[in-house]
Structure formats: structure tokens, C-alpha cells
KENUKE-175058 format. One record per residue (C-alpha): residue number from 1; residue in one letter; x negated, y, z. Coordinates in nm, 3 decimals. Layout:
% KENUKE-175058
<node i="NUM" aa="A" u="X" v="Y" w="Z"/>
...
% end
This chain:
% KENUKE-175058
<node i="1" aa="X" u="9.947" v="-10.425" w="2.462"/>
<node i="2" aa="X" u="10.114" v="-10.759" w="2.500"/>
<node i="3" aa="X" u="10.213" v="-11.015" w="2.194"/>
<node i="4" aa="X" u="10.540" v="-10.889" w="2.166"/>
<node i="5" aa="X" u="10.376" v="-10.518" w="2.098"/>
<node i="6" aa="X" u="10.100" v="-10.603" w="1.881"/>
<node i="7" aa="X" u="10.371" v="-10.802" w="1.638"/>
<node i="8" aa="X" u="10.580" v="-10.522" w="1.612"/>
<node i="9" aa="X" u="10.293" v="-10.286" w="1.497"/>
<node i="10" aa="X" u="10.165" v="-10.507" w="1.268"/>
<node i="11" aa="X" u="10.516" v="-10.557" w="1.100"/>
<node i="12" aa="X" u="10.562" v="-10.188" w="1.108"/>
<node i="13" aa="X" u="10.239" v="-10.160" w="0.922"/>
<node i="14" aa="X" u="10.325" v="-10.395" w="0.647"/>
<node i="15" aa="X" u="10.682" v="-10.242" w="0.554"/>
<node i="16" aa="X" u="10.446" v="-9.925" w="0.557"/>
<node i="17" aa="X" u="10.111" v="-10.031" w="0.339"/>
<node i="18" aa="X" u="10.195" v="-10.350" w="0.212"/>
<node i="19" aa="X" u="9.993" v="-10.564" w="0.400"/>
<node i="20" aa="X" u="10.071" v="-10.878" w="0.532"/>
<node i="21" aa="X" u="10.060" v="-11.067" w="0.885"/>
<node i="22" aa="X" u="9.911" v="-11.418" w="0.946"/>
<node i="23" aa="X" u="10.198" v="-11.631" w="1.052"/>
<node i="24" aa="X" u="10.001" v="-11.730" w="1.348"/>
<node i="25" aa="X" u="10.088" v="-11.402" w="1.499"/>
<node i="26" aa="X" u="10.450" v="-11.511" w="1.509"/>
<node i="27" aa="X" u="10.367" v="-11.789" w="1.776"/>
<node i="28" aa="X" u="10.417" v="-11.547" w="2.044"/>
<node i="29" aa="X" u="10.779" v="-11.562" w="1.943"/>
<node i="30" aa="X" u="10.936" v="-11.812" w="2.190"/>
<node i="31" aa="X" u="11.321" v="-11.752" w="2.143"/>
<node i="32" aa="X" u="11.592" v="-11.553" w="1.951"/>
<node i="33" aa="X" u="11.557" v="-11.265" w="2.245"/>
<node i="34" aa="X" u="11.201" v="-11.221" w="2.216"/>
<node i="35" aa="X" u="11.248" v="-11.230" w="1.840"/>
<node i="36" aa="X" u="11.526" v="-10.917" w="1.859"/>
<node i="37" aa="X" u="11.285" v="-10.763" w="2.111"/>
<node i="38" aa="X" u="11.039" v="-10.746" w="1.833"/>
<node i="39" aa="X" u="11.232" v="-10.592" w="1.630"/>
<node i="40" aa="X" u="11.361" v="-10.360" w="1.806"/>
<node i="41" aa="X" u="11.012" v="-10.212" w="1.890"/>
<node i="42" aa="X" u="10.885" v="-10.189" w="1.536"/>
<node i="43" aa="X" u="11.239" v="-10.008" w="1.464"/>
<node i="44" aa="X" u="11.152" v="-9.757" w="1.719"/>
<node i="45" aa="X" u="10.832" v="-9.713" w="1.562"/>
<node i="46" aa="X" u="10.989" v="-9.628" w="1.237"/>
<node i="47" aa="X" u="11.188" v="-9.314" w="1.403"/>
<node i="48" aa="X" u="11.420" v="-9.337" w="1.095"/>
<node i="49" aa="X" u="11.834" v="-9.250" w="1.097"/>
<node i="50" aa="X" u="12.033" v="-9.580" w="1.077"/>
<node i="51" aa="X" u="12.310" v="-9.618" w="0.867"/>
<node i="52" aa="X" u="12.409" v="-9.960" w="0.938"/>
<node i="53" aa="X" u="12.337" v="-10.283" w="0.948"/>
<node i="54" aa="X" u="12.186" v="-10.599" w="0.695"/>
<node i="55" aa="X" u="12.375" v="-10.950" w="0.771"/>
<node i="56" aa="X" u="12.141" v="-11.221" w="0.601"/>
<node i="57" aa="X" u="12.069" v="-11.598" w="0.593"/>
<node i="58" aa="X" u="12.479" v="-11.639" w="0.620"/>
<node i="59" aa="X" u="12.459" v="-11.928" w="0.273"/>
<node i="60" aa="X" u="12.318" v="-12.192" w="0.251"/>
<node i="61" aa="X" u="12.021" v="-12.127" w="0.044"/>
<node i="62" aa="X" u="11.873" v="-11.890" w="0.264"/>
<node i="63" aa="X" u="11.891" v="-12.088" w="0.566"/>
<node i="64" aa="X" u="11.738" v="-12.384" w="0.416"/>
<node i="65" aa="X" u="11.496" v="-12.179" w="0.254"/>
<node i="66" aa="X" u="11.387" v="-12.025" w="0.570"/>
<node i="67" aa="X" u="11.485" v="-12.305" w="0.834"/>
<node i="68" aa="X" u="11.746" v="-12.111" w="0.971"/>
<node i="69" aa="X" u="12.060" v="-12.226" w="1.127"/>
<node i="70" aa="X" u="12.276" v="-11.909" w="1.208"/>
<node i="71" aa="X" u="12.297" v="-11.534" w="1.038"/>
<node i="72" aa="X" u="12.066" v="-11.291" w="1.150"/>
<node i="73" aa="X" u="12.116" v="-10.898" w="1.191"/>
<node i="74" aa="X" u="11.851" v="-10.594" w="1.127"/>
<node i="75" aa="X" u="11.929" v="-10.198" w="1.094"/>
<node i="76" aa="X" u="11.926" v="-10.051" w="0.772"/>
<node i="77" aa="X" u="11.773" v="-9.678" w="0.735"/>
<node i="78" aa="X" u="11.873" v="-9.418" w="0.564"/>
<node i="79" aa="X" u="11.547" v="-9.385" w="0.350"/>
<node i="80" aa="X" u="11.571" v="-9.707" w="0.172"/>
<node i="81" aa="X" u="11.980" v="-9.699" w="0.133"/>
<node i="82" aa="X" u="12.036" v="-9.577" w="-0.196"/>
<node i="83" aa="X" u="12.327" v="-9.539" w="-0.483"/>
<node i="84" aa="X" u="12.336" v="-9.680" w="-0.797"/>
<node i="85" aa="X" u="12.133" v="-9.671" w="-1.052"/>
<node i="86" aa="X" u="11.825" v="-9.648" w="-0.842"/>
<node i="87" aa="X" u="11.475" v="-9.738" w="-0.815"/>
<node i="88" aa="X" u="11.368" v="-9.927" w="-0.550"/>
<node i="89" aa="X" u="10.978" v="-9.970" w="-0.497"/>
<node i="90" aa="X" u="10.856" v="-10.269" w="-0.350"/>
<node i="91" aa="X" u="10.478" v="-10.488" w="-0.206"/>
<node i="92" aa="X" u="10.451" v="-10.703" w="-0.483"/>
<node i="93" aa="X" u="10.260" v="-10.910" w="-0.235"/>
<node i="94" aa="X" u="10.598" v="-10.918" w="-0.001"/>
<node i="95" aa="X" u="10.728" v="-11.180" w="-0.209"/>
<node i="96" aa="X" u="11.054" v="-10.936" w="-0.324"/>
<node i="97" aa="X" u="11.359" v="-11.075" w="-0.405"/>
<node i="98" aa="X" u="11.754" v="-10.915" w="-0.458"/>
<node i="99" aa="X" u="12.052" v="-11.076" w="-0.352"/>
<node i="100" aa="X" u="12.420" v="-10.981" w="-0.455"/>
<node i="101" aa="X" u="12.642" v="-10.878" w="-0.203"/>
<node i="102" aa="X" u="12.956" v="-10.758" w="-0.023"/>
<node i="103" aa="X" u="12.936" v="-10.471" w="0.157"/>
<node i="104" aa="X" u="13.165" v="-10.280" w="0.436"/>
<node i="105" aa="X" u="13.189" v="-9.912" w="0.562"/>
<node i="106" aa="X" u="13.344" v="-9.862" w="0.898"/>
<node i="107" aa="X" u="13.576" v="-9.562" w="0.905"/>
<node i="108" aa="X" u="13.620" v="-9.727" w="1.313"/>
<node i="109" aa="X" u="13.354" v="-9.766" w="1.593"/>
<node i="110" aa="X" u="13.307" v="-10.140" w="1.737"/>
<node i="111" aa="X" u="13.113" v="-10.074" w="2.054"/>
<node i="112" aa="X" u="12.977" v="-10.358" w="2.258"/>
<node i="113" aa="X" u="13.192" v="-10.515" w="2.510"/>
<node i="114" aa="X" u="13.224" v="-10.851" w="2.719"/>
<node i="115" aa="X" u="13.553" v="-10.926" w="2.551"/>
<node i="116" aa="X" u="13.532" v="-11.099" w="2.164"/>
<node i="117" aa="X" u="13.649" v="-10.936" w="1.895"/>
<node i="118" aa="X" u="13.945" v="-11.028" w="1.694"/>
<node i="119" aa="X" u="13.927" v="-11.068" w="1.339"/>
<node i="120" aa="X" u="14.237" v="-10.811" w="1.342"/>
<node i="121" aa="X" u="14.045" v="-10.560" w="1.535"/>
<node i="122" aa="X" u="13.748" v="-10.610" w="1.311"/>
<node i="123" aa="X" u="13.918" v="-10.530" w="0.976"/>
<node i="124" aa="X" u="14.164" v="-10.247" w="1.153"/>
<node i="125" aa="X" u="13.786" v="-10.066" w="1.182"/>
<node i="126" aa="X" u="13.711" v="-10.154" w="0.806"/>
<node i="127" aa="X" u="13.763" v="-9.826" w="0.574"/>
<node i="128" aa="X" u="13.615" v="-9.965" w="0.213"/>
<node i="129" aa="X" u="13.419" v="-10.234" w="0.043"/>
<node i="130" aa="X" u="13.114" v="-10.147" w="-0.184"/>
<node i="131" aa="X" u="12.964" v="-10.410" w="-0.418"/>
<node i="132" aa="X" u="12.560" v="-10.388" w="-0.321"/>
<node i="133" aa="X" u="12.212" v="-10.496" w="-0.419"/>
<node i="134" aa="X" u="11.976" v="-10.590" w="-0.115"/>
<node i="135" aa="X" u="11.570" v="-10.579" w="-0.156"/>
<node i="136" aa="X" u="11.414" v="-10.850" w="0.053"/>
<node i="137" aa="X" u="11.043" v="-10.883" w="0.099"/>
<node i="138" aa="X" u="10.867" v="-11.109" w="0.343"/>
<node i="139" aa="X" u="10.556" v="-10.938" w="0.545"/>
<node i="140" aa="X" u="10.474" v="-11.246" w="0.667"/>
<node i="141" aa="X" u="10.204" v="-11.419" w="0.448"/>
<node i="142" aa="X" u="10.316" v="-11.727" w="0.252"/>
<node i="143" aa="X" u="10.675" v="-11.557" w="0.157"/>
<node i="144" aa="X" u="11.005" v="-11.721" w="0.305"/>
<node i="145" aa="X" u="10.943" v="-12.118" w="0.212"/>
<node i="146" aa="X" u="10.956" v="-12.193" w="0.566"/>
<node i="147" aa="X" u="10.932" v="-11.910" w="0.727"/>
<node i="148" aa="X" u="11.175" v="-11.988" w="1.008"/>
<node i="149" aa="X" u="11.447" v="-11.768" w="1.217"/>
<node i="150" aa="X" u="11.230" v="-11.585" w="1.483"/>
<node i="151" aa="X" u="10.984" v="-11.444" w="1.204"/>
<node i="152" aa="X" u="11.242" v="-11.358" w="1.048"/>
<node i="153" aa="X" u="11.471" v="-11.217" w="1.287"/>
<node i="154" aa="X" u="11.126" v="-10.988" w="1.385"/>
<node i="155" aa="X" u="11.090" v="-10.905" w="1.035"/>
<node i="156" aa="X" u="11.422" v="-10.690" w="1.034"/>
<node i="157" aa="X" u="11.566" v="-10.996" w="0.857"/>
<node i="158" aa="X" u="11.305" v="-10.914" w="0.555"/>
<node i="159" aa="X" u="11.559" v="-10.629" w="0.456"/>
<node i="160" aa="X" u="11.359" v="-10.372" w="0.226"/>
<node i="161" aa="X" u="11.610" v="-10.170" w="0.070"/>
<node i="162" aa="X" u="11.984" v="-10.162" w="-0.041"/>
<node i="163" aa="X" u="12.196" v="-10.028" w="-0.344"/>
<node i="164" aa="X" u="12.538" v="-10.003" w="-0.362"/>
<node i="165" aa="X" u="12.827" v="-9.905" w="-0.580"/>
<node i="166" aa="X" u="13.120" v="-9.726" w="-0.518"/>
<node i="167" aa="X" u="13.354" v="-9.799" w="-0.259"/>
<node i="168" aa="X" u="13.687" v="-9.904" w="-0.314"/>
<node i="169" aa="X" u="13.946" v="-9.860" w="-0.043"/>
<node i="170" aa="X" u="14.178" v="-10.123" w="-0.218"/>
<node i="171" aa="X" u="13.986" v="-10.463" w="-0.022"/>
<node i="172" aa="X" u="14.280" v="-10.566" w="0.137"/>
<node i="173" aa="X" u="14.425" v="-10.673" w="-0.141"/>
<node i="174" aa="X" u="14.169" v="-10.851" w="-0.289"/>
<node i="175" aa="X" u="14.051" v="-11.236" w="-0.241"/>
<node i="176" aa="X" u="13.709" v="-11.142" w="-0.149"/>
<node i="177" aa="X" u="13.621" v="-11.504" w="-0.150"/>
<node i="178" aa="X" u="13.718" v="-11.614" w="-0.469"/>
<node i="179" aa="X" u="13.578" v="-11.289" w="-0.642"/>
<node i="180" aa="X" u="13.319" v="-11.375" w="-0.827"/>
<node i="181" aa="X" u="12.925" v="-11.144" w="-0.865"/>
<node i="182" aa="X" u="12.656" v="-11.230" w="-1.145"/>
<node i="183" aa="X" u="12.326" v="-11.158" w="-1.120"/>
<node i="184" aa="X" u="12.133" v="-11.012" w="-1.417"/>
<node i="185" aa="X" u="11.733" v="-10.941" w="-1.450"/>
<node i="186" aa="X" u="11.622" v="-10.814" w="-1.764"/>
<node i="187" aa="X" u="11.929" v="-10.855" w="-1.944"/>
<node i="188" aa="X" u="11.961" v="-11.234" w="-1.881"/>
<node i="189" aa="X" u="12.165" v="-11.384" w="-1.656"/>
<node i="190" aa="X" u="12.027" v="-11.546" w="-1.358"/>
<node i="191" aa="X" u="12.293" v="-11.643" w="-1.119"/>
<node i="192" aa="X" u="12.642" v="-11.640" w="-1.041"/>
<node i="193" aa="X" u="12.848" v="-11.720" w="-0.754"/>
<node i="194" aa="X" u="13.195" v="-11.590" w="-0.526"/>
<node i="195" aa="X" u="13.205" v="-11.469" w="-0.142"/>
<node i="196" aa="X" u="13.302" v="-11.767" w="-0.034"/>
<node i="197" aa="X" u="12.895" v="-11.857" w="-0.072"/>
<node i="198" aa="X" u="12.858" v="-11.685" w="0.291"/>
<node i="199" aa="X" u="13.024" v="-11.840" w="0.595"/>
<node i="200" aa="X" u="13.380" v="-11.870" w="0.510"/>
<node i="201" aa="X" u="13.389" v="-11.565" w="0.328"/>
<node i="202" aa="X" u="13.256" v="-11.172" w="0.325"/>
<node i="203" aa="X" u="13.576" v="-11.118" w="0.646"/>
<node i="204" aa="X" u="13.459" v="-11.380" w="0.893"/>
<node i="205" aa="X" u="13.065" v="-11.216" w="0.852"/>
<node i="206" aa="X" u="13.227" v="-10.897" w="0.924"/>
<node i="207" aa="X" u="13.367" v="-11.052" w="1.263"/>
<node i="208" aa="X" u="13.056" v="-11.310" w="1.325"/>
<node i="209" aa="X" u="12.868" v="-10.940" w="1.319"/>
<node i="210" aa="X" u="13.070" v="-10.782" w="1.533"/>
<node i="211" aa="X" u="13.059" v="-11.007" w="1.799"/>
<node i="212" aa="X" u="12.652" v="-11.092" w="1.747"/>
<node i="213" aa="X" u="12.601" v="-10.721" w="1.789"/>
<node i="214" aa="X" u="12.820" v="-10.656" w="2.072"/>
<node i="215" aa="X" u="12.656" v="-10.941" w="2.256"/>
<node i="216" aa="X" u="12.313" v="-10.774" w="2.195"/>
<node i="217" aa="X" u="12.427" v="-10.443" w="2.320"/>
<node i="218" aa="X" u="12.488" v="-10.270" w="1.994"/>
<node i="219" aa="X" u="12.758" v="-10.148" w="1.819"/>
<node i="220" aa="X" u="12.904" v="-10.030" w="1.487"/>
<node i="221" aa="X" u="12.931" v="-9.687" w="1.431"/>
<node i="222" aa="X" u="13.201" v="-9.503" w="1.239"/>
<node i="223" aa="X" u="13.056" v="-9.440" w="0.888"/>
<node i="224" aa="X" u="12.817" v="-9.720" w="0.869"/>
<node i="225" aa="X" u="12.745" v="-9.974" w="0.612"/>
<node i="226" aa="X" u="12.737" v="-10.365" w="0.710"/>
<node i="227" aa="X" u="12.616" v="-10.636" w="0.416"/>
<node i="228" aa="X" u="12.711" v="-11.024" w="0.430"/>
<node i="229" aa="X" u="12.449" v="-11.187" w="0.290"/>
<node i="230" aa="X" u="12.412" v="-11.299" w="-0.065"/>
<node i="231" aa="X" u="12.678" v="-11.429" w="-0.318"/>
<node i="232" aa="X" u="12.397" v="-11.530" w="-0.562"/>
<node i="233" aa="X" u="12.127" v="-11.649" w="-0.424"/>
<node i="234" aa="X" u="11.765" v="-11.521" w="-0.397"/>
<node i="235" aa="X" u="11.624" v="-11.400" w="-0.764"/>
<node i="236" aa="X" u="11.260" v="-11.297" w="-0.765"/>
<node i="237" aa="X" u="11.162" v="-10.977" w="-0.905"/>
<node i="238" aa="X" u="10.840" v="-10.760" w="-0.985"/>
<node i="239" aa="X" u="10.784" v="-10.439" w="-1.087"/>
<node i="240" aa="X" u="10.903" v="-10.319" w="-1.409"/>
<node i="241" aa="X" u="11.198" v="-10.547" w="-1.374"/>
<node i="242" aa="X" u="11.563" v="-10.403" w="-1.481"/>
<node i="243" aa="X" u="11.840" v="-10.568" w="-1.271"/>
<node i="244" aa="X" u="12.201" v="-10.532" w="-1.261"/>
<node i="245" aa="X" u="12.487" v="-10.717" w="-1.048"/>
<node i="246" aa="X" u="12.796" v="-10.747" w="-1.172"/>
<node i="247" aa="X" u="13.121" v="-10.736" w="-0.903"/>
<node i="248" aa="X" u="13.366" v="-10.767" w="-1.215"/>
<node i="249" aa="X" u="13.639" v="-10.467" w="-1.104"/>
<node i="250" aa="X" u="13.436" v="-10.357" w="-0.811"/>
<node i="251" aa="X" u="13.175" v="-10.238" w="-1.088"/>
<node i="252" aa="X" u="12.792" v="-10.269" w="-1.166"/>
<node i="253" aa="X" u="12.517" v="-10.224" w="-0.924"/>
<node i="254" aa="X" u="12.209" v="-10.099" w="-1.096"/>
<node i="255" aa="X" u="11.828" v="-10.098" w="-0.989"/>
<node i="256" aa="X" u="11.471" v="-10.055" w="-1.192"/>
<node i="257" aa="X" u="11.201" v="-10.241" w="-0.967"/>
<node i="258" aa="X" u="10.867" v="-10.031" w="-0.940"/>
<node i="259" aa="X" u="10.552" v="-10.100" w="-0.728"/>
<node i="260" aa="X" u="10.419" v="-9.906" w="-0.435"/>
<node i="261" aa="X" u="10.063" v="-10.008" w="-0.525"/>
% end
């Protein structure tokens, strides 16, 4: 078993049992490639249906947070995608956290290709938008201060679950980036911000996505889900926690935090 292995069962472990992995183990991790390699194993481990894919560290926060200097992608299975009002259990140890978000079904299929896609191509794919929750836990020891873009690239971009609302097939018409999201934990207000928080707005994710995964070899399926990263910031949560993002006429998105040990 080389490095490259051994990470990706030890990561697979921790999302499993709630342990965590000495950062150490991450030294192995020599470029962005090997860093998607990873990830790609301990995916395969997991055996689970994908239903798309989690876009994070595309504000500012994150990326300073985690030394980070460009987006990162990780598939999203259908066990931990859920509708709201949901419970979400989580490693307290795994440092959770939610972040509000934009997200997009595909009614369209983007394969991978050696041409780049257009931002026209991109949305003519785009069925609905759905105002989300994302889990994020870190199964790195030490949590995210610092944790830097290969570890988290290997850790499936530290995605741990996702809620979302109802879709609303009425997008195009909105101004994504000016809508605004507040985030809510026990009734109190937290944070508060508007898509244009990630890159240049929830659109151009959509199309910096679509060209990162083509150039990796994947591609966006008909039916799936992609997120864009956080409108609000990283709040911290624990279990018994009640939290509630609010998308103004998109709706709520509702979660109860609960602990897996």
C-alpha cells in the first residue's frame, strides 16, 4: 500500500468512526493531482450513489482560513443529501461547521471535453436553484485553521452532509448576487451575507465547476445537485444545536445537529 492508499483509508475511516488523522499523513500529498487522486480512492471505498457535487473555499473566508487560493470540488452522496427540516449527525471532534448556500440542479449533462465551457452553455444545462445548508467537518486533527488545499482537496473538501429547500425554477430572473441569506443557530442570528460572497457570484461557480470538472475527467450528470460555497461564512455548531438559513423568497432551510457518538 503506497502513501496515496493508506491516506485514503484513513480518511475513509474518519468520515466513518469519527476519528481523526495526524496531519503528518498529509505530507505525502505533493500536488493538486495527487490530492484528487486521494480522493478519489477513499470515494471508491465508500461505494455510495452520487448525486452531485460540493463547490467550497470559493470566499474569501474559507480560503484564508484554510490557505487556499482556488475552489475545490468533492462528490456528494446520496446518504448524507437530505431535505429540509432534517437532522444531520455529526464527529463533534471533526470540528463541524454549516455554511449557507446556493445550490443548482442540472436538468442537462456537462460531460468532459477539451473545449471550455461557455457560461451560456453552462446555465442552458441549469433546471432550478435550491437554497441549501452544507455540514463541514475536518478529519484532519487541528480543524481547518491552516489546514491548507491538498488536505483539503483529499478530505472531499470536508463536505459532511447537505440540506436543501425547495427548488425554484424561476433563477433566471433573479439577481442571485445581490440576494441576500442569514444564518441563524439557536434562534439568534449569526451571520448574514449575498452571493456575491463567492467568486463573482453563485453563475460564474457554476461555470468555474464545469470547466474544473471537465478538466479532471468528470462530468455533470442530468439530475444532479452542484453547491457554490458559502454566502455566510463558517458558523460552528454542536450537537443539540437548532439552525435555520434564511434565503428570503427562496425559503428556510432547516437542520437539528445531533452527535454520532
Amino acid at each position: 500500500m503506497d502513501a496515496q492508499e493508506r491516506l485514503a483509508g484513513l480518511l475513509h475511516q474518519a468520515a466513518m468512526d469519527g476519528s481523526v488523522v495526524h496531519r503528518s499523513e498529509g505530507d505525502c500529498l505533493k500536488s493538486v493531482e495527487a490530492a484528487y487522486a486521494v480522493q478519489r480512492i477513499a470515494s471508491g471505498m465508500a461505494g455510495l450513489p452520487k448525486v452531485g457535487w460540493k463547490v467550497g473555499a470559493t470566499s474569501v473566508e474559507p480560503q484564508r482560513l484554510l490557505g487556499a487560493n482556488e475552489p475545490a470540488t468533492a462528490p456528494m452522496f446520496r446518504p448524507n443529501c437530505m431535505t429540509s427540516p432534517a437532522t444531520v449527525t455529526v464527529f463533534p471532534n471533526q470540528s463541524p461547521c454549516i455554511e449557507g448556500e446556493f445550490a443548482f440542479r442540472f436538468s442537462g449533462s456537462l460531460p468532459p471535453r477539451s473545449e471550455t465551457y461557455t457560461m451560456e452553455e453552462v446555465l442552458e444545462a441549469v433546471e432550478s436553484v435550491l437554497p441549501a445548508i452544507e455540514v463541514v467537518g475536518c478529519r484532519f486533527e487541528g480543524g481547518f485553521d491552516g489546514l491548507g488545499a491538498l488536505r483539503l482537496v483529499a478530505d472531499a473538501t470536508a463536505h459532511t452532509a447537505f440540506v436543501s429547500g425547495s427548488d425554484s425554477d424561476e433563477w433566471r430572473s433573479m439577481d442571485l448576487k445581490s440576494h441576500g441569506v442569514a444564518m441563524f443557530r439557536n434562534g439568534e442570528k449569526i451571520s448574514e451575507g449575498t452571493g456575491a460572497n463567492v467568486l463573482d457570484g453563485p453563475l460564474s461557480v457554476l461555470l468555474w465547476t464545469a470547466n474544473h470538472l471537465s478538466r479532471l475527467g468528470d462530468s455533470i450528470e442530468a439530475g444532479e445537485v452542484i453547491t457554490t460555497g458559502t454566502c455566510t461564512g463558517i458558523t460552528s455548531v454542536k450537537p443539540g444545536d437548532v439552525a435555520f438559513a434564511d434565503f428570503g423568497s427562496l425559503g428556510k432551510v432547516e437542520l437539528r445537529i445531533s452527535s454520532r457518538c
